[in-house]
N, C-alpha and C positions, 0 to 999 in steps of 0.2 A: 388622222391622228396616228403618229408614228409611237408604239410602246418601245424603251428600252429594253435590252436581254434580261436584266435584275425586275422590271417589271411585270414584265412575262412569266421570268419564275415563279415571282410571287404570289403573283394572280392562279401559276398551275399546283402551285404547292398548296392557297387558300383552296383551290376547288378540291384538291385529295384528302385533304384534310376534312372539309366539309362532310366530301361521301363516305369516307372512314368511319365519322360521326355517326352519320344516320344510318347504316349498317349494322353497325354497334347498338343503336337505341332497338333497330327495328329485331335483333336477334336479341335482344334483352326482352324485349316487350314478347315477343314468338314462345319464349322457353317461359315466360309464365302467363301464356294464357289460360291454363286452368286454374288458376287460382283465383278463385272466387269466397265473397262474404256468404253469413247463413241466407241471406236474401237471392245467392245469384249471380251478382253482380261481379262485373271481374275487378280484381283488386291492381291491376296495374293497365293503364291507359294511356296513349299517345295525348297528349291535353294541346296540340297544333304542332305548331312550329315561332321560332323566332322570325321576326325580320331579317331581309337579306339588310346587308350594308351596304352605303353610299359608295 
């Protein structure tokens, strides 16, 4: 399978975009990890991830 140059881009632009993403969540989630309820518990949690797309 031969990708054109605009699909290539787009495919490299979906993947920067993506890690952009999760960088973002994961230094969201890092700066409040202490924040926790009266019980403990941490009040901000990664809860998975999405599906990748077809």
């Amino acid at each position: 399978m031969c990708l054109t140059l605009d699909e290539i881009c787009r495919e490299g632009a979906r993947r920067m975009s993506a890690a952009a993403l999760e960088a973002e969540v994961d230094e969201y989630i890092t700066n409040l990890v202490d924040r926790v309820d009266d019980e403990g518990r941490r009040l901000v949690v990664r809860n998975g991830h999405a599906r990748p797309a077809p």
